[in-house]
FIBAGU-243754 format. One record per residue (C-alpha): residue in one letter; x, y, z. Coordinates in Angstrom, 1 decimal. Layout:
FIBAGU-243754
   r        u        v        w
   A        X        Y        Z
...
end
This chain:
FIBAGU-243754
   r        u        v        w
   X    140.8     38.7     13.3
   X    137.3     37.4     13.8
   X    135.1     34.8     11.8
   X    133.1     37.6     10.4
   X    136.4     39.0      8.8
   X    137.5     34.9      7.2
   X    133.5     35.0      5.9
   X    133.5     38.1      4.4
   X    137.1     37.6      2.9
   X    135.9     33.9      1.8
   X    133.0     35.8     -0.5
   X    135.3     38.5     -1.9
   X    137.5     36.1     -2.8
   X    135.1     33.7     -5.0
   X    133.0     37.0     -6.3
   X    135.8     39.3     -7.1
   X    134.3     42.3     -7.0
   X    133.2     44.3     -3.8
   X    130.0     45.9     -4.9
   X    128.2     42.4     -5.0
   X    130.1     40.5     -2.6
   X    128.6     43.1     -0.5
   X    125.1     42.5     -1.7
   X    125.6     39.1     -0.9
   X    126.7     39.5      2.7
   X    124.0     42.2      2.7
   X    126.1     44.6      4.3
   X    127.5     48.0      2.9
   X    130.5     48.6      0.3
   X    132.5     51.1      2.7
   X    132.1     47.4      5.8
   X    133.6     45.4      3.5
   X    136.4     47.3      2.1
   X    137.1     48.2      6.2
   X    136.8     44.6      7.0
   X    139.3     43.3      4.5
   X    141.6     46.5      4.8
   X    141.8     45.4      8.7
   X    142.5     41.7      7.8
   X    145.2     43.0      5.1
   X    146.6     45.4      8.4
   X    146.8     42.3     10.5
   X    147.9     39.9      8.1
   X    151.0     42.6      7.5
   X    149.8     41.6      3.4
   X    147.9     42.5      0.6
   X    145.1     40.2     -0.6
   X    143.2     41.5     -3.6
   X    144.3     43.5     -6.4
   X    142.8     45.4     -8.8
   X    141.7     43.8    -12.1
   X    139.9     46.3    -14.0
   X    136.6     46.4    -12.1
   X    137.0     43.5    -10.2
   X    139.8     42.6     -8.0
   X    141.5     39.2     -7.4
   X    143.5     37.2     -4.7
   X    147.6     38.0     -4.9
   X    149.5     35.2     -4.8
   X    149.2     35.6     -0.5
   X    145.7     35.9     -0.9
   X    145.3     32.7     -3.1
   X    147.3     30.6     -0.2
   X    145.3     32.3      2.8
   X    142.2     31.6      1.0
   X    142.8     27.8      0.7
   X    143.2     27.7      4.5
   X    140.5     29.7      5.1
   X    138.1     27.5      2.6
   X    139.3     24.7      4.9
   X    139.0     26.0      8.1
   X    135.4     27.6      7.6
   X    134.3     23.8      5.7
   X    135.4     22.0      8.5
   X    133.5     24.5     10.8
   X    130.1     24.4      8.7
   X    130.7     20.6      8.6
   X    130.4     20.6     12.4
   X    127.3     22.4     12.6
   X    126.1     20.2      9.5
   X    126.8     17.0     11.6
   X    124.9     18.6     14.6
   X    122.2     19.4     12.7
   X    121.8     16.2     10.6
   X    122.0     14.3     14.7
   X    119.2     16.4     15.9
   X    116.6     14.6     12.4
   X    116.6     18.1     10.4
   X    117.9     18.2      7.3
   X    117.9     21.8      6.1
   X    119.9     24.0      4.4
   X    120.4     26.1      1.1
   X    121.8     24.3     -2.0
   X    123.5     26.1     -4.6
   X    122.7     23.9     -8.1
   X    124.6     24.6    -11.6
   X    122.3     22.6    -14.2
   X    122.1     22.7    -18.3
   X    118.9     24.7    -19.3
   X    117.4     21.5    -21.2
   X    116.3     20.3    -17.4
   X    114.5     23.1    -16.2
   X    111.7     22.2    -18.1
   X    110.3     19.2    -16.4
   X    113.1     16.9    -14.8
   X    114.7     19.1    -12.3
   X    111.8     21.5    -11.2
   X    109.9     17.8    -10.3
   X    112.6     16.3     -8.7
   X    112.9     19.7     -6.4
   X    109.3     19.8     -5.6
   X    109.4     16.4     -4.6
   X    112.2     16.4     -2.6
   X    111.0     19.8     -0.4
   X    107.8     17.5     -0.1
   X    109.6     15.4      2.1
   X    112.2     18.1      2.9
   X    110.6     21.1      3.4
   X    113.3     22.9      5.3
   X    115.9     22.4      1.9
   X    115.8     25.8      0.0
   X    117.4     25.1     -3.2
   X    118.7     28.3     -5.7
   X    119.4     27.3     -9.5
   X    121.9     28.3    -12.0
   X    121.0     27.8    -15.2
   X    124.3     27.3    -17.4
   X    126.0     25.4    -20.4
   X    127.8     22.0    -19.5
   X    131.3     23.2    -19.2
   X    130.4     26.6    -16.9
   X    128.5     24.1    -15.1
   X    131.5     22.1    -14.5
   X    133.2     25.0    -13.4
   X    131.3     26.2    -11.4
   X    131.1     22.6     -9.6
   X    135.0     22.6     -9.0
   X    135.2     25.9     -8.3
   X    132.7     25.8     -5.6
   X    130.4     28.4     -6.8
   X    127.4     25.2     -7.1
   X    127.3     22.4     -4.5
   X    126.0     20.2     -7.9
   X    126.0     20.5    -10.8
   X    124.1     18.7    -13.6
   X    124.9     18.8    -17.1
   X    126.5     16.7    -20.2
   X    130.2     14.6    -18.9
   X    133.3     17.3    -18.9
   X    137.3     16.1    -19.8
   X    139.8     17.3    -17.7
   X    137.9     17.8    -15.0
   X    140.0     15.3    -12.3
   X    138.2     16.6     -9.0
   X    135.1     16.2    -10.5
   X    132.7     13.0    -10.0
   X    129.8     12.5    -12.5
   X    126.9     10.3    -11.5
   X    124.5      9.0    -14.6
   X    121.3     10.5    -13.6
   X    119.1     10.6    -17.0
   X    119.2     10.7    -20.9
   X    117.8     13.2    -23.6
   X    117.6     10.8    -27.0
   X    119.2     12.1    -29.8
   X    116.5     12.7    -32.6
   X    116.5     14.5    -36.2
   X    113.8     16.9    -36.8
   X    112.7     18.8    -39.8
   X    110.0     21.0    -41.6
   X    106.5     19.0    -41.9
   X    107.6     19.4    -45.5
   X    110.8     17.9    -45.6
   X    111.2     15.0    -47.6
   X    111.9     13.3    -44.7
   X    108.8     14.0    -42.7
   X    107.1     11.2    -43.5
   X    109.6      8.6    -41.8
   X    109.0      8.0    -38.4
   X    112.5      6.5    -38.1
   X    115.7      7.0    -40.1
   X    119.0      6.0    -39.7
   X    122.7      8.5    -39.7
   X    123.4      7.5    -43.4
   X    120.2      8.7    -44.6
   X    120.9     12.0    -43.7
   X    123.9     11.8    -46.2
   X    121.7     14.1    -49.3
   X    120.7     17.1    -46.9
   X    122.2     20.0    -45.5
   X    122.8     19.2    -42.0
   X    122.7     21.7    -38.2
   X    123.6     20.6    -35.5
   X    125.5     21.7    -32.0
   X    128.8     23.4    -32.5
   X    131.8     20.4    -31.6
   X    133.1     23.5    -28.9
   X    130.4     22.2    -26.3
   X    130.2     18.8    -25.4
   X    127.1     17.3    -27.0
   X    128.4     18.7    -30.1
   X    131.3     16.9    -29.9
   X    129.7     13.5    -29.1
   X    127.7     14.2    -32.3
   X    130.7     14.9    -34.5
   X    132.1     11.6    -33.7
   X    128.5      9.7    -34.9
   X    128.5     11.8    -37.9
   X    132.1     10.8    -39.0
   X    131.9      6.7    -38.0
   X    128.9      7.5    -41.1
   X    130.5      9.9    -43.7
   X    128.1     12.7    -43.1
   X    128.9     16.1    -41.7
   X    126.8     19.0    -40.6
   X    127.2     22.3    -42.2
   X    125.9     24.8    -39.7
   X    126.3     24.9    -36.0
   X    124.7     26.6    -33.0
   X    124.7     26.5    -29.2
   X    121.2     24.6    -28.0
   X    117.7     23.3    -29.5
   X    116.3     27.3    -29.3
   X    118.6     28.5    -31.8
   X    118.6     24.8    -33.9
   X    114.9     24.6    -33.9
   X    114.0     28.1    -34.5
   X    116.7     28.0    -38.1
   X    115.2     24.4    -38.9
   X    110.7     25.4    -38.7
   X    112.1     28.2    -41.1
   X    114.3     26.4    -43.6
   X    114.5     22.9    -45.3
   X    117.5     22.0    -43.5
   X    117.3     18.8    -41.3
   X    119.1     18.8    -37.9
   X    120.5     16.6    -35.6
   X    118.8     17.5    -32.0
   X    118.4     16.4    -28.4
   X    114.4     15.9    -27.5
   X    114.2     18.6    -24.8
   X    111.3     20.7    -23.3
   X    112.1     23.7    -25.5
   X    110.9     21.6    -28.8
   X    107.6     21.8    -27.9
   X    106.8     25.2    -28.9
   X    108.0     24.8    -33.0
   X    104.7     23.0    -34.1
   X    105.6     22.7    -37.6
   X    108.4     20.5    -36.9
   X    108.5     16.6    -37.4
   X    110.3     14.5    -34.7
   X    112.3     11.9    -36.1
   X    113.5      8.5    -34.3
   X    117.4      7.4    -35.1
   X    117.2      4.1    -35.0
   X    121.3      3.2    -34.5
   X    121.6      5.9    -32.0
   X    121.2      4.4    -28.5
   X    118.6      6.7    -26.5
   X    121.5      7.2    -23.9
   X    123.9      8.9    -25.7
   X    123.4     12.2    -24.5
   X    123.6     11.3    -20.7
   X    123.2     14.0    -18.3
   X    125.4     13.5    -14.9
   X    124.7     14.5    -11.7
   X    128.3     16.1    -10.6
   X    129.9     17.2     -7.5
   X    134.0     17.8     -6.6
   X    135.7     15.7     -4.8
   X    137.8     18.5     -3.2
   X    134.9     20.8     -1.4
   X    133.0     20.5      1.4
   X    129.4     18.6      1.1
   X    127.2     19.9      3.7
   X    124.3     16.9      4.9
   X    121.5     18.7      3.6
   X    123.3     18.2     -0.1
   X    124.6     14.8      0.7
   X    120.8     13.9      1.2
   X    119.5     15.5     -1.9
   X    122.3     13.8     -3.9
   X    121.4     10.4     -2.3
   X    118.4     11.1     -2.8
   X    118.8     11.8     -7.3
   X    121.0      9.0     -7.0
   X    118.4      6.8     -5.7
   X    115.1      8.2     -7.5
   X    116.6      9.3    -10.8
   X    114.6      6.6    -12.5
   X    111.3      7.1    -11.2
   X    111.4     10.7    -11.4
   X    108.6     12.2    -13.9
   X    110.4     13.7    -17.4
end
């Protein structure tokens, strides 16, 4: 048994499949399925069974691979220490974020960072919130950023910016001529907003019902919400992203007694996996800059 064998089983086991586990460790198909087969000879167990196309850990497999997790962080947290002692922060980060902040927020906070940084290489994920989330505790993403998750105990969310909750509508609309409403005056018109399965949605059910309005249609994010709304006389209840910016025949509406921060967008991380330096800088770093970062 070799370190090779514990990295190579490490990236089967959070892949699941050997074709691109192998792409990932950039070697061959045939290595990988030798490497593992010697590590199941030695081992005197079987690791991985099949799951359609994929494979997944046996219930041997799921307990070796929580001590080999452990024993390769605490090895990669040496070398981190080492590294951070010697002034040079580098290192690849592995980031899960929401869509909504890869228009502006997140692409400026990276390029500032790697301007004081430069040896930080960063590779984004674009996801929805809860696969976000998941991805976080699973240890797929070193961070994550996206809306606040339940049920997520290993999980630590950080405050980190806001996207204000408008209405928007047709340049028609009755409505377009208010600059500013409030949730009750939405009570007359057919109403979209996110479907309650995703966590924004949900935070806007609860709004809606303190008022005695409902929404009648539901979709996923401001693409699909927009695109329906510049093409009907629907109004919808939104969050004021970067993708709005492209529907120029819609009207951007102010709500008035919705506070601008309720749709907060956390910076998260898990308590139960390793945090390399170079990410406990760049975390430090949100943490300390989120306000002043351009939006």
């Amino acid at each position: 048994m070799n370190l090779q064998q514990l990295y190579y089983f490490r990236k089967l086991a959070e892949v699941q499949h050997y074709t691109e586990a192998a792409k990932s460790l950039y070697i061959t198909q045939p290595s990988l399925s030798d490497s593992i087969a010697s590590l199941e000879k030695e081992l005197s167990v079987t690791l991985f069974q099949k799951k359609g196309r994929n494979v997944q850990l046996t219930k041997c497999g799921e307990e070796f691979y929580q001590y080999v997790s452990q024993a390769l962080g605490i090895l990669e947290h040496g070398i981190a220490v080492i590294k951070d002692r010697s002034g040079s922060i580098n290192g690849t980060i592995d980031i899960g974020c929401i869509p909504t902040l890869l228009g502006d927020f997140l692409p400026n906070a990276l390029d500032l960072y790697r301007e004081r940084n430069p040896g930080t290489t960063f590779n984004v994920f674009h996801e929805m919130s809860i696969s976000v989330a998941e991805g976080v505790s699973a240890g797929t993403f070193d961070l994550g950023f996206c809306s606040m998750v339940e049920k997520k105990d290993d999980l630590v969310f950080i405050p980190i910016t806001y996207q204000e909750l408008i209405v928007i509508v047709q340049k028609e609309h009755p409505l377009a001529c208010k600059d500013s409403i409030q949730l009750s005056d939405l009570k007359d018109y057919t109403l979209t907003t996110y479907r309650d399965t995703i966590p924004i949605g949900k935070t806007i059910r609860v709004l809606l019902k303190e008022k005695g309005v409902d929404a009648a249609y539901s979709y996923d994010d401001e693409i699909s919400i927009a695109g329906r709304i510049s093409k009907s006389v629907r109004a919808a209840i939104v969050a004021d992203t970067p993708f709005l910016k492209q529907f120029d025949n819609l009207k951007k509406i102010r709500l008035t007694d919705v506070p601008k921060d309720t749709r907060m967008i956390y910076m998260v991380y898990s308590k139960k996996n390793f945090i390399t330096s170079a990410v406990e800088a760049f975390a430090n770093f949100m943490v300390a800059n989120c306000l002043n970062l351009p939006q």
